[in-house]
C-alpha positions as CSV (number, residue, x, y, z in Angstrom):
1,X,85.1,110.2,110.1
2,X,85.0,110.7,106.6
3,X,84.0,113.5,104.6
4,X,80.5,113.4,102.6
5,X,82.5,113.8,98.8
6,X,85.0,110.6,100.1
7,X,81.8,108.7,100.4
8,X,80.7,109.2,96.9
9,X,84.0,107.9,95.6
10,X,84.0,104.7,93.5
11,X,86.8,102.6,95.4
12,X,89.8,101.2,92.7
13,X,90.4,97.3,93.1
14,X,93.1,96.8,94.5
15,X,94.5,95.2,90.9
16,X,93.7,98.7,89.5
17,X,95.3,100.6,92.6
18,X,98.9,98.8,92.3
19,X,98.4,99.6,88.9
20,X,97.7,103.0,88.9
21,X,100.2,103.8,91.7
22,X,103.5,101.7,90.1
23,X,102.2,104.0,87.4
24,X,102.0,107.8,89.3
25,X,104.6,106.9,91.0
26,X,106.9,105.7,88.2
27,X,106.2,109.3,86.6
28,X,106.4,111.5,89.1
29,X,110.2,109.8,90.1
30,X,111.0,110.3,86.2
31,X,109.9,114.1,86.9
32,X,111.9,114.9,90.2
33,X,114.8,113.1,88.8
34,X,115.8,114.5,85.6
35,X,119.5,113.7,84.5
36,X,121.6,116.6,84.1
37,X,124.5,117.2,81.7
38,X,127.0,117.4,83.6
39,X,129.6,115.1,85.8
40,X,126.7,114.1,88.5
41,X,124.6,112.2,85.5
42,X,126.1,108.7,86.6
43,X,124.6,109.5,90.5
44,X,121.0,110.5,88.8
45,X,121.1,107.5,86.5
46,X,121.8,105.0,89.9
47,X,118.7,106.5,92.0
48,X,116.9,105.8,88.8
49,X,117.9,102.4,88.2
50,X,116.8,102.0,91.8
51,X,113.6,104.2,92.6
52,X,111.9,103.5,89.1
53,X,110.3,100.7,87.5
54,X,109.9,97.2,89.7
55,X,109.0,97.1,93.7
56,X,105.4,96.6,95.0
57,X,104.9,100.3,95.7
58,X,102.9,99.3,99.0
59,X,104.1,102.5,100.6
60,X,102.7,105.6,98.2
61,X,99.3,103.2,98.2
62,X,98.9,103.5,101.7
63,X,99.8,106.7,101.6
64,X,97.3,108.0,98.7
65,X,94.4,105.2,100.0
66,X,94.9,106.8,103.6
67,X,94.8,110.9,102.3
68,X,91.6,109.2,100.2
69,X,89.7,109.0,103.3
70,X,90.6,112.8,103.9
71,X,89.9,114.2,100.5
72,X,93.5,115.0,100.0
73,X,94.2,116.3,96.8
74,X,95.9,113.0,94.8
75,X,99.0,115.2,93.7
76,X,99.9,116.2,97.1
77,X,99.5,112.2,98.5
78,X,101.9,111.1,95.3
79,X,104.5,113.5,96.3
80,X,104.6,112.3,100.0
81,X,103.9,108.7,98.5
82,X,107.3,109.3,96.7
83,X,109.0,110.9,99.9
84,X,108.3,107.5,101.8
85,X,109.3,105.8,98.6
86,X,112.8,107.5,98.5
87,X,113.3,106.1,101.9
88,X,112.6,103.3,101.0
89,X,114.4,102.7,98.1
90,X,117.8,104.4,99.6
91,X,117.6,101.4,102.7
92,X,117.6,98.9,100.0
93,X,120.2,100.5,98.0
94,X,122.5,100.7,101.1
95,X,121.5,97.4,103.0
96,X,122.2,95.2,99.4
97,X,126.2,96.8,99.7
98,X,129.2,94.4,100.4
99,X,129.5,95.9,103.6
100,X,125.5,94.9,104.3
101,X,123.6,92.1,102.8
102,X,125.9,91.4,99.6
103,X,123.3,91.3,97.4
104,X,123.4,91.1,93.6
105,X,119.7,91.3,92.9
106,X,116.8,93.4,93.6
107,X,113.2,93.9,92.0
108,X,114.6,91.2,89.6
109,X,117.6,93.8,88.2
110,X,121.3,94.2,89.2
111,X,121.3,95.9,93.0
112,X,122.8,99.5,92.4
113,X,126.7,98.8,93.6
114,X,126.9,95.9,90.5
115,X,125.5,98.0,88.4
116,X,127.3,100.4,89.2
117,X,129.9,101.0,91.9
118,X,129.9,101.0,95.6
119,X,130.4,104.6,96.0
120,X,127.9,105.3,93.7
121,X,126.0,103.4,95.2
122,X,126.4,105.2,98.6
123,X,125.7,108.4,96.9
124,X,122.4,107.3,95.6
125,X,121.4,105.9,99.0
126,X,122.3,109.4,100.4
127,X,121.1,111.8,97.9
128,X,117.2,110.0,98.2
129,X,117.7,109.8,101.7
130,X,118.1,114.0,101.2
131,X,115.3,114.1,98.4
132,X,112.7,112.4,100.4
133,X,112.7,115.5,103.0
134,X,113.0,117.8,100.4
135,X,110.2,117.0,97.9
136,X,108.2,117.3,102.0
137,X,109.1,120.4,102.7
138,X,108.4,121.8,99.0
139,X,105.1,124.1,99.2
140,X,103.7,121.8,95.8
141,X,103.7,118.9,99.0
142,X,101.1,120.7,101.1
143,X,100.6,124.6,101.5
144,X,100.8,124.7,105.6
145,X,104.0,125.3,106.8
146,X,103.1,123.3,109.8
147,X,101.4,120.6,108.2
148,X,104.8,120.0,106.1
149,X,107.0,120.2,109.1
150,X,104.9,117.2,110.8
151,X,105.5,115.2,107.8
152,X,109.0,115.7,107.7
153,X,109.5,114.9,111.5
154,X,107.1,111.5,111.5
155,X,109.5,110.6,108.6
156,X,112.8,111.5,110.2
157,X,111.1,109.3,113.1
158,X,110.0,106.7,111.0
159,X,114.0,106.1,109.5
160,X,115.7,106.9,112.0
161,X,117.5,105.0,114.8
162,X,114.1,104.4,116.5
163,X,112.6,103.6,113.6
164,X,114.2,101.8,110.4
165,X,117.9,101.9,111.2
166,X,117.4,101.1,114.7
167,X,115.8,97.8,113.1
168,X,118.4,97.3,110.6
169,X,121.2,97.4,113.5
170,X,119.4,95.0,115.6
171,X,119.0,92.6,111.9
172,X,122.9,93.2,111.8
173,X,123.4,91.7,115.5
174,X,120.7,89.0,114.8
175,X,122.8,86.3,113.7
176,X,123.8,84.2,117.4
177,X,122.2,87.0,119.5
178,X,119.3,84.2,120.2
179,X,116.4,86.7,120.1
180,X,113.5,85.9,121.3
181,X,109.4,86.1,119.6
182,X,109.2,90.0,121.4
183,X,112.8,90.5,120.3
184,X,112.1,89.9,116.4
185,X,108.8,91.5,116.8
186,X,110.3,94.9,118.0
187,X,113.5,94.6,115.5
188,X,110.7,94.2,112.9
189,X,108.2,96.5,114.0
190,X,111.2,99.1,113.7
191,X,112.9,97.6,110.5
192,X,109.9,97.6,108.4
193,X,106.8,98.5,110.9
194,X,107.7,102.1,111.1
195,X,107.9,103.3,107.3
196,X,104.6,101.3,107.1
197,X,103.1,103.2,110.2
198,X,104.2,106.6,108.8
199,X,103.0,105.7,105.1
200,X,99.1,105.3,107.0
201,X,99.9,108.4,109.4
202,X,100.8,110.9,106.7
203,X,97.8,110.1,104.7
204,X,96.0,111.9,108.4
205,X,98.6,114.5,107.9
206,X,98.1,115.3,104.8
207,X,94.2,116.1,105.9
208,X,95.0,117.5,108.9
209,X,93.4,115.0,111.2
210,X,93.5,115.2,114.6
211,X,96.0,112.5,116.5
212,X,92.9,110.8,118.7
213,X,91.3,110.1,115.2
214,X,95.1,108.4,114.0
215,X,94.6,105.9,116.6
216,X,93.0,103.2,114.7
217,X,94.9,104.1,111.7
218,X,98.3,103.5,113.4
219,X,97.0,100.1,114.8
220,X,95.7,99.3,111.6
221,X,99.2,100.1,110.3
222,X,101.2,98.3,113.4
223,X,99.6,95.3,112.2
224,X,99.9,95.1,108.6
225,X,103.6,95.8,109.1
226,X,104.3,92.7,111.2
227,X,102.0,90.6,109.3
228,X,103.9,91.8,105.9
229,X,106.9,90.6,107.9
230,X,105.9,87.6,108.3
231,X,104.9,87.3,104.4
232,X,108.2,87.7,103.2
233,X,109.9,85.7,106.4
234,X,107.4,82.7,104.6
235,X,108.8,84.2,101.0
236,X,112.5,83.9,101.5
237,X,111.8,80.1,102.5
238,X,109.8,79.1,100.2
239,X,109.7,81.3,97.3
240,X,111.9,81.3,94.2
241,X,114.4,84.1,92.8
242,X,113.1,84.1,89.8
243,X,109.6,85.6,91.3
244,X,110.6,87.5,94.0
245,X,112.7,89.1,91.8
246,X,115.6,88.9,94.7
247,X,117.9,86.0,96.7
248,X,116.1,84.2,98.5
249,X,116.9,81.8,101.9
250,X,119.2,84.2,103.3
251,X,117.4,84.6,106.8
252,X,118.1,80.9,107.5
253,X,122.1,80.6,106.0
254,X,123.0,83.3,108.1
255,X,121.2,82.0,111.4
256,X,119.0,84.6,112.1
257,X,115.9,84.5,114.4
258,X,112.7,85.2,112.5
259,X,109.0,84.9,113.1
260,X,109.2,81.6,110.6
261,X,112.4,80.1,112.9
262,X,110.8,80.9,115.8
263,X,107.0,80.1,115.4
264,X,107.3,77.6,112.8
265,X,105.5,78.0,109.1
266,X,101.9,77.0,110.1
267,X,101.8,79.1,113.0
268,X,103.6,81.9,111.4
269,X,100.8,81.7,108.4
270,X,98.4,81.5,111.5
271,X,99.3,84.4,113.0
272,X,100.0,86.8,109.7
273,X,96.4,86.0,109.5
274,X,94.8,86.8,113.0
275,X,97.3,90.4,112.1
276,X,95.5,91.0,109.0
277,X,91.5,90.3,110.5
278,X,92.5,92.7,113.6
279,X,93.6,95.3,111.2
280,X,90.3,95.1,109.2
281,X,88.5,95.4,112.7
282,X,90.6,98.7,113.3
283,X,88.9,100.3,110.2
284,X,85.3,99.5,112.0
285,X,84.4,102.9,112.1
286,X,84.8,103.7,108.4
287,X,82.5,102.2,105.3
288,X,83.1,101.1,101.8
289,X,86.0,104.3,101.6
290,X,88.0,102.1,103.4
291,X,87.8,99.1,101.6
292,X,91.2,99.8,99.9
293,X,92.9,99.8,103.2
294,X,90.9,96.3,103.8
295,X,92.0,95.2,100.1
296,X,95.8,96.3,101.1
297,X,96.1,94.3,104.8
298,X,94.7,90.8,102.8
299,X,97.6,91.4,99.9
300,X,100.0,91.9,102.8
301,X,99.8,88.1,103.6
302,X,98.7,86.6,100.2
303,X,101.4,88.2,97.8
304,X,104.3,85.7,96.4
305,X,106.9,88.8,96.4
């Protein structure tokens, strides 16, 4: 599946990789968000304080370790990595607001609305929610009109209300709606899953790969997402603030149904581990190019953040 020059490339450690990319994508955000000098500076300065510096960039590295496999050109997976990373960034903006989660931490600095307002805070949520499809449908993203207009619609998908929203409504009704295990598996499979699906996908995209050879790719994808899931269901139990860098033990004051709650923490740990060995057997058909994929589903389960 891959091309001869992706087999002659030396794969990063994955060490290297989250370096590299927290990195990229660190400078390309300080690029395409200059500060301008006039009265919307305060809104600029707010996606800043959010979208740069902190956060485990997992995202843009599946996105640029995916388009790796393609021999996509690195700038073009960076600006798609960012796209998925502006999405990513507004959801957290807007789900740590009074009216949300109430939270006055995240990637172990004041969430936006303390260090700022509220309605900033809402602005910035919106304006990268607007960025992320924009920096897509730029030319600089991918030269094919067509190949652009896919990205933007698996993204739209992917945040959406049959994708992340959808998720975070059915998280706003979890507390006393007793779900059950296939209830919190689809809440989470939307809530975080689908960014994580689309992050693999647009890597394919980008190279213009055919869906039937996706397949794998999206049930390597599926799987990370709901082991991750049930990494930081483990995380907000049993880590501290101080290293995730964000409140911790929330899940359980507020009653909510989780893998942890519902499976218990040995098989939880159990079964984040069976997700991550089938999602290495879904990259069977590719070599050592893949092993950063490999590298990326074990850090999904064994990172303390």
């Amino acid at each position: 599946m891959a091309t001869d020059v992706t087999l002659t490339l030396v794969q990063p450690t994955l060490d290297d990789a989250l370096r590299d990319i927290a990195h990229e994508v660190d400078a390309l955000l300080d690029a395409l968000l200059p500060v301008p000098e006039d009265a919307r500076a305060p809104l600029y300065r707010a996606m800043r304080h959010a979208a740069i510096g902190g956060g485990k960039r997992l995202r843009p590295l599946l996105v640029t370790a995916t388009a790796q496999l393609f021999g996509v050109d690195r700038a073009a997976a960076l600006r798609a990595g960012c796209a998925v990373e502006a999405i990513h960034v507004y959801s957290l903006i807007h789900d740590d607001l009074p009216c949300m989660d109430d939270d006055d931490l995240r990637r172990g600095k004041p969430t936006v609305h303390k260090a700022f307002d509220e309605g900033i805070a809402v602005l910035a949520g919106d304006a990268l929610h607007a960025l992320a499809f924009e920096w897509l449908a730029d030319p600089a993203t991918h030269p094919d009109p067509f190949v652009r207009c896919e990205l933007i619609a698996g993204l739209a998908t992917a945040a959406g209300p049959g994708g992340m929203a959808g998720g975070q409504m059915m998280d706003i009704a979890a507390p006393g709606a007793n779900f059950d295990l296939p209830a919190v598996t689809r809440l989470q499979a939307m809530k975080t899953g689908a960014l994580i699906a689309y992050s693999v996908e647009a890597g394919a995209m980008l190279g213009r790969v055919s869906p039937d050879v996706r397949t794998s790719l999206k049930a390597y994808a599926r799987d990370i997402g709901l082991a991750f899931q049930i990494a930081d269901d483990l995380i907000d139990a049993t880590g501290d603030e101080a290293t995730v860098g964000k409140a911790v033990g929330k899940d359980a004051a507020a009653g909510k149904a989780t893998f942890l709650s519902l499976l218990g923490p040995e098989r939880a740990r159990s079964q984040a581990d069976a997700l991550v060995e089938q999602a290495v057997n879904h990259l069977g058909s590719w070599g050592a190019e893949a092993d950063l994929l490999r590298a990326i589903a074990r850090y999904a389960v064994d990172r303390d953040r």
